[in-house]
N, C-alpha and C positions, 0 to 999 in steps of 0.2 A: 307252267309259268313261262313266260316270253322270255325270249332272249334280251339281252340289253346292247344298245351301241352309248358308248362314252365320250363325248362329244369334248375333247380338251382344248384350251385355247389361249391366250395368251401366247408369250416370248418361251423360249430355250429354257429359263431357270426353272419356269413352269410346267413346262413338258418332263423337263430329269427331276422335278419333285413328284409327277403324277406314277412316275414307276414303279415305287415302293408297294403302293397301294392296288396296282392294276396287278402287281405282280402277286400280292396275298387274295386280290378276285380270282385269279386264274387257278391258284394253291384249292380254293374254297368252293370253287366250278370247274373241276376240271373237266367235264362233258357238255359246258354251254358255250354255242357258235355264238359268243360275243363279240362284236365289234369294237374298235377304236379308231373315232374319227379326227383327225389332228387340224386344227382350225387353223393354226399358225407355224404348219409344216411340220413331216416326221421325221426332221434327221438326226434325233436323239431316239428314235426307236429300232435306227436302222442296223442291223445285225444282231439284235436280242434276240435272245436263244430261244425265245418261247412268245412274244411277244407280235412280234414284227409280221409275221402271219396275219396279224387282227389288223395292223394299225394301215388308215385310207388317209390320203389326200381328201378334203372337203368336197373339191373337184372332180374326185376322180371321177371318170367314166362310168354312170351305169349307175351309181352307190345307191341311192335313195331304192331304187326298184330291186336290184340285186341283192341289200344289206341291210338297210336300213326299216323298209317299211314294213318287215313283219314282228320288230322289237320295239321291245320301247326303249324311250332315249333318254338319258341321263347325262347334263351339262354340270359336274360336280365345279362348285364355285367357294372355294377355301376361306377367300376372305368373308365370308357369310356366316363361317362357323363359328360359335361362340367361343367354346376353348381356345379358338384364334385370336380374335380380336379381344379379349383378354386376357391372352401372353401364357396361357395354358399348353398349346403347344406350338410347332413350327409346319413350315409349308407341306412336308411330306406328309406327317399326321392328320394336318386336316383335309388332305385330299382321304386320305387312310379315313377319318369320320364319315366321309359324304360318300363314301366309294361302297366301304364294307360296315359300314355303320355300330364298329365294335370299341368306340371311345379310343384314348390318348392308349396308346402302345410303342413299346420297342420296335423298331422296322430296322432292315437291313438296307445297307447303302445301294444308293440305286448300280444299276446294270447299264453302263456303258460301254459297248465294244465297236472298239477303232477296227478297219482294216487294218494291214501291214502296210499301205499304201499311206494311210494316215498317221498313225506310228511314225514312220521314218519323215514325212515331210517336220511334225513336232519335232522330233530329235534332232536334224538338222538346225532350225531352227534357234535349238537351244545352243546347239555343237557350237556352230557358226561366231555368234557373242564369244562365248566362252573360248573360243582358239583367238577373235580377233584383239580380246583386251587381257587375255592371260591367266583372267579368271576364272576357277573353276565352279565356284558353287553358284547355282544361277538362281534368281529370281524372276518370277514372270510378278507382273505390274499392273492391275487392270482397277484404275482410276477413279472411271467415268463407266455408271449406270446408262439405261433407254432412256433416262429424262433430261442428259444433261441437253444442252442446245448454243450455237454460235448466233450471237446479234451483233456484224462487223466484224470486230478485234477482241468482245467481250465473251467469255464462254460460263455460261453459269446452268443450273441445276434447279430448277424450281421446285422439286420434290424433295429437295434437300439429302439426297441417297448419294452424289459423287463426291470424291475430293474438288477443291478450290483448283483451279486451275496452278495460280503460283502454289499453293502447298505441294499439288501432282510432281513440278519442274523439281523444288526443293528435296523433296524426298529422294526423287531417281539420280539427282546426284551426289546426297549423303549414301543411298544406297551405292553406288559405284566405287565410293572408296574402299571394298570388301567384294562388291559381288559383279561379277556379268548380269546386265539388266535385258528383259524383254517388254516389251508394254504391249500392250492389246489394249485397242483406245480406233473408234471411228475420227476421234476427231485428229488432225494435224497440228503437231508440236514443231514450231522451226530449232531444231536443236542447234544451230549453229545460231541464230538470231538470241537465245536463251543461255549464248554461254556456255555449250557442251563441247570438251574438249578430249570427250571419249567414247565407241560407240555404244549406242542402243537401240537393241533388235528393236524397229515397228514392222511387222509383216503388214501388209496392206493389201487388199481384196482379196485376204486368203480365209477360206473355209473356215467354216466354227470351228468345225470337228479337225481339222489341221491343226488349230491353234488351241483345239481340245489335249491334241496330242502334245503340244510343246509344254501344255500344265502338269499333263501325267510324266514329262521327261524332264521338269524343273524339279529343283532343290526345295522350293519353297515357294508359295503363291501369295501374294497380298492384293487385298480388295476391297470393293464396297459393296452391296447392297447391290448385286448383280448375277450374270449365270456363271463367272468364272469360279465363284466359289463352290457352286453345286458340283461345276466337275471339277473342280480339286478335291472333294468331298466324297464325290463316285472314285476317285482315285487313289484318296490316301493319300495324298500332297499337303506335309504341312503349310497349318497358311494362317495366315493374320489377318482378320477381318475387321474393319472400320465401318460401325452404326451412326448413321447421325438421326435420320427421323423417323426410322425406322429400328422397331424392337430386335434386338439379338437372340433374345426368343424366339420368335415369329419365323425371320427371315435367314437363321445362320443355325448355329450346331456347337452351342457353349459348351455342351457336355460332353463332348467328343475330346478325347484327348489331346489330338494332335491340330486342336482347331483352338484362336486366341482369341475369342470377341471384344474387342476394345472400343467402350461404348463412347460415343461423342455426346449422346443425346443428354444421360441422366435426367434431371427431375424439369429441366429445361421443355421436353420434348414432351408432343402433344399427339396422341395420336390419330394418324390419318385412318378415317373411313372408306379407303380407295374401296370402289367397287358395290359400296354400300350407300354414300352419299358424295356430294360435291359440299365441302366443307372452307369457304376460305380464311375463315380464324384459323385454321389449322394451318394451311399452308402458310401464313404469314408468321405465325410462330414458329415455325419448323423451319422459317425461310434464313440462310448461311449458316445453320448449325453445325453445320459439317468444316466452318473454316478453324485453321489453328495458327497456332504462333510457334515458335520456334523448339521454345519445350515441348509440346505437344508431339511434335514433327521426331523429336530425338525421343518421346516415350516410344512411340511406335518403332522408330529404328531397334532403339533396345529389347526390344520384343520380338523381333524379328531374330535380332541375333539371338536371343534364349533358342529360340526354334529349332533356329537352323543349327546351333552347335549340339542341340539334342540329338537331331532327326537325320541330320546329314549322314549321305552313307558314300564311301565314294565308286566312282564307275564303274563296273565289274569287265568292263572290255574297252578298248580305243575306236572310234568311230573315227572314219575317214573321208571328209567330207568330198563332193563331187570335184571334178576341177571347175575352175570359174567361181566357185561361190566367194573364195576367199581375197577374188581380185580386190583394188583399192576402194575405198565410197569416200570420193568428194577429197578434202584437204587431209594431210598428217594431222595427227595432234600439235605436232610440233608448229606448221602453219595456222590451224586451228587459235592456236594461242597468241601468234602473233597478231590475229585480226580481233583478238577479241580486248586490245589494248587499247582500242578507241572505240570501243561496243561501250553502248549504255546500260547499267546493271536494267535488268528487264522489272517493269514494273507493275504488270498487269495483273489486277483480282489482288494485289500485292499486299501480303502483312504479314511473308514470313520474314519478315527483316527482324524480327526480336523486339519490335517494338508495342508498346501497349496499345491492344485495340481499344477503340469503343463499341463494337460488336457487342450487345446484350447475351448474345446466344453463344458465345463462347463457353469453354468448359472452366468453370470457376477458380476452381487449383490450379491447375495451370497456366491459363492467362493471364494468374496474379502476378503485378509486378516483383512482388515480394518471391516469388517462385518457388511455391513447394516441391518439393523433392518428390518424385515421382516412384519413388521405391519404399515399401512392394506400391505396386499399380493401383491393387485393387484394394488400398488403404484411404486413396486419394480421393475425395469427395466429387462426387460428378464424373470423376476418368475410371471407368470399375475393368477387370475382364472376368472373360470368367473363370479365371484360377485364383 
């Protein structure tokens, strides 16, 4: 029988779900010169202990003559599998169906390994927040999905997977009254235009795998429907995950103890065919699902805190950061605040103001004026997690 090359492809979240599965191929062959070809770069394969030997650049030099053309090829395509598309199991498993063809199974969390080099740039990172605002338990912040997009001043999401832009702002400053915040986010927040009158890490043009490391060295991760949560997931990093039109099934790890899938979408959300079909009734029902109102915003805070006062462990050593890092950035809080007495409360994507949307796609209970109580969560019609 021929050898096989594995052609994976897609973003980051895709790549740390295909290991699970390449990792039980490897378990199931262990004498076949398998290939793995990485369409969309291998720098989640890079330093696996058993792995990284197989895995090619598309590019690389030679591949097709050298690797390729005396195997056959296998382009395993997740969202094709049935028990995927519906809600049977999540991304790691159906690469696990199409890989080793042995149905829905327990898999082990995938295999990530930083440098030391990577490590410490994360750590830093986190250090840095946490010395500049006093706070010790950090949060890392990761927003915004590949689909969100800028048109002008406007920032929205037509796959309906990010937070709203002002919810994004809202959140990381109810979060700061409690924690050191980190964000991970392409796009640019003016925190001083939006009112911020305390700092928050944004590292900018720095390395996945850097700010892979700042996940694995946080207290606690929150996210959407993106790769931050697969490596809080390879790392054991409690974390709160926010669904809007996309399943928590599918694309997260409800069953996972230390992981809170808090659905936006419930009976509202329609599922998308990505990769199977171009559907636009779906994206337009699925379109601002993901926005909330003020309760919504404080469910999710509350959630965060369960977590983190479970999960939190504190620092088993003092890190010292380089000299320089800890110089000043930009105004005091204290001038900070004095400019922001004639700032205009910011009003963009805006409806965490507490006021009633007309938003159809809102989460029912909650964006009732009448304001159900949001305890326990997953009582609440339409807001579920999965505890």
């Amino acid at each position: 029988m021929r050898p096989k090359s594995f052609f994976i492809n897609g973003g980051a979240g895709r790549v740390i779900c295909s290991i699970p599965a390449l990792e039980k191929y490897q378990e199931d062959h262990p004498d076949e010169d398998f290939v793995i070809v990485c369409e969309g770069g291998t720098d989640f394969f890079k330093g696996h202990p058993t792995l990284y030997d197989k895995v090619y650049d598309h590019w690389h030099k030679g591949l097709f003559q050298d690797k390729i053309k005396h195997t056959d090829i296998v382009t395993p395509e997740p969202y094709r599998v049935w028990e995927y598309y519906n809600q049977k199991c999540n991304l790691s498993q159906a690469f696990d169906i199409e890989i080793n063809g042995k149905g829905v199974r327990e898999l082990q969390r995938p295999k990530i390994k930083l440098s030391r080099e990577e490590e410490v740039a994360g750590l830093f990172i986190v250090e840095e927040v946490r010395q500049r605002t006093n706070k010790k338990k950090t949060v890392v912040f990761q927003p915004f999905g590949r689909g969100v997009t800028t048109a002008g001043n406007i920032i929205m999401d037509s796959s309906g997977r990010s937070f709203e832009f002002s919810n994004a702002v809202n959140i990381i400053k109810k979060l700061q009254k409690k924690y050191s915040v980190v964000l991970i986010s392409e796009i640019e927040i003016d925190f001083e235009k939006e009112g911020f009158t305390e700092t928050v890490s944004h590292p900018k043009q720095m390395p996945l795998r850097n700010l892979a490391g700042a996940i694995k060295a946080a207290d606690l991760f929150i996210g959407c429907d993106s790769v931050g949560q697969h490596i809080a997931y390879a790392f054991d990093t409690p974390s709160v995950v926010v669904c809007g039109s996309t399943f928590g099934e599918n694309i997260s790890y409800p069953d996972y103890e230390k992981f809170s899938v808090m659905d936006m979408g419930g009976d509202l959300r329609v599922y998308d065919p990505i990769r199977i079909t171009i559907d636009e009734y779906t994206n337009r029902s699925n379109d601002r699902i993901m926005a909330m109102n003020d309760k919504v915003e404080n469910a999710i805070l509350k959630e965060v805190d369960v977590y983190m006062n479970k999960y939190y462990q504190k620092p088993t050593f003092e890190v010292k950061l380089p000299e320089g890092m800890m110089q000043p950035l930009g105004p005091t809080p204290e001038q900070m605040a004095e400019m922001q007495k004639n700032m205009p409360t910011p009003t963009i994507n805006g409806n965490g103001n507490g006021k009633k949307s007309n938003n159809p796609n809102l989460i029912p209970a909650l964006m009732s004026e009448a304001g159900v109580s949001p305890e326990p969560l997953k009582s609440v019609a339409g807001f579920k997690t999965n505890k």
